[in-house]
C-alpha positions as CSV (number, residue, x, y, z in Angstrom):
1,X,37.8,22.7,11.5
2,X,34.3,23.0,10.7
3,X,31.3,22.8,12.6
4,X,29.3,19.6,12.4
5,X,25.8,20.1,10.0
6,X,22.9,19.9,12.0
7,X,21.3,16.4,11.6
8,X,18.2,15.6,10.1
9,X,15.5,14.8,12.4
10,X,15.2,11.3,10.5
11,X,19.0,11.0,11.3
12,X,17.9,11.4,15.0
13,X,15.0,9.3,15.0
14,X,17.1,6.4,13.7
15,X,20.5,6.5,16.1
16,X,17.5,6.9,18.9
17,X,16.4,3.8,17.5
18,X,19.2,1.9,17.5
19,X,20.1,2.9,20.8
20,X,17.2,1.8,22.3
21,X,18.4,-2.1,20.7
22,X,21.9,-1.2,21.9
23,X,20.2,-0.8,25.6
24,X,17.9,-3.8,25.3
25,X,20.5,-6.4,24.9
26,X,23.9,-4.5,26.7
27,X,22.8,-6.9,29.9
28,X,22.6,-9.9,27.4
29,X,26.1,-9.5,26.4
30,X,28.8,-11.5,28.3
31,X,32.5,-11.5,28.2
32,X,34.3,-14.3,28.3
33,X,37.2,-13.9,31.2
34,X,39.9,-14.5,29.4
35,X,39.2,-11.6,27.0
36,X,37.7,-9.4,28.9
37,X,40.1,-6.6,28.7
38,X,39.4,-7.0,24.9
39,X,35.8,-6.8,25.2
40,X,35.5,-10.4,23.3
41,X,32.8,-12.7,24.1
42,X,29.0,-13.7,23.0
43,X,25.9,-12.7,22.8
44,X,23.3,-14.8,25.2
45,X,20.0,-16.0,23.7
46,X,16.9,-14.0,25.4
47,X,15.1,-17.2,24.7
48,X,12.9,-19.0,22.2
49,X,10.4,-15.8,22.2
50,X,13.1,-14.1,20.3
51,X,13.6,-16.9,18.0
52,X,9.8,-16.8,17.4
53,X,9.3,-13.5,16.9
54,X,12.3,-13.1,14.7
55,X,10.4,-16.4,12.3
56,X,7.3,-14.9,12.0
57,X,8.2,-11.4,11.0
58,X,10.5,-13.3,8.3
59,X,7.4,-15.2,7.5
60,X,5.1,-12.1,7.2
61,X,7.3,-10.3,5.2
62,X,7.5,-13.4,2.6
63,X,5.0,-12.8,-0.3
């Protein structure tokens, strides 16, 4: 078996990146009891910030 290629330091730049998302919202995530040896359940809102946010960069990025 061969060795893994070294990665590209844009390759490492962007899992860093979404790690860092992957971090921010882990404590968001709940599991619902009865799946939780699945892993199953939902996502909680962090609140209308987020929502605002996530509208106005859609709206800047609008021509």
């Amino acid at each position: 078996m061969k060795a893994a290629a070294a990665s590209k330091p844009s390759d490492d730049a962007i899992v860093r990146e979404l790690l860092e998302i992957g971090f921010e919202m882990q404590d968001r995530f709940s599991a619902e009891p009865i799946y939780a040896k699945t892993g199953k359940g939902f996502l909680k809102s962090a609140g209308v910030d987020e929502l605002k946010k996530i509208k106005a960069a859609q709206a800047a990025k609008k021509p």
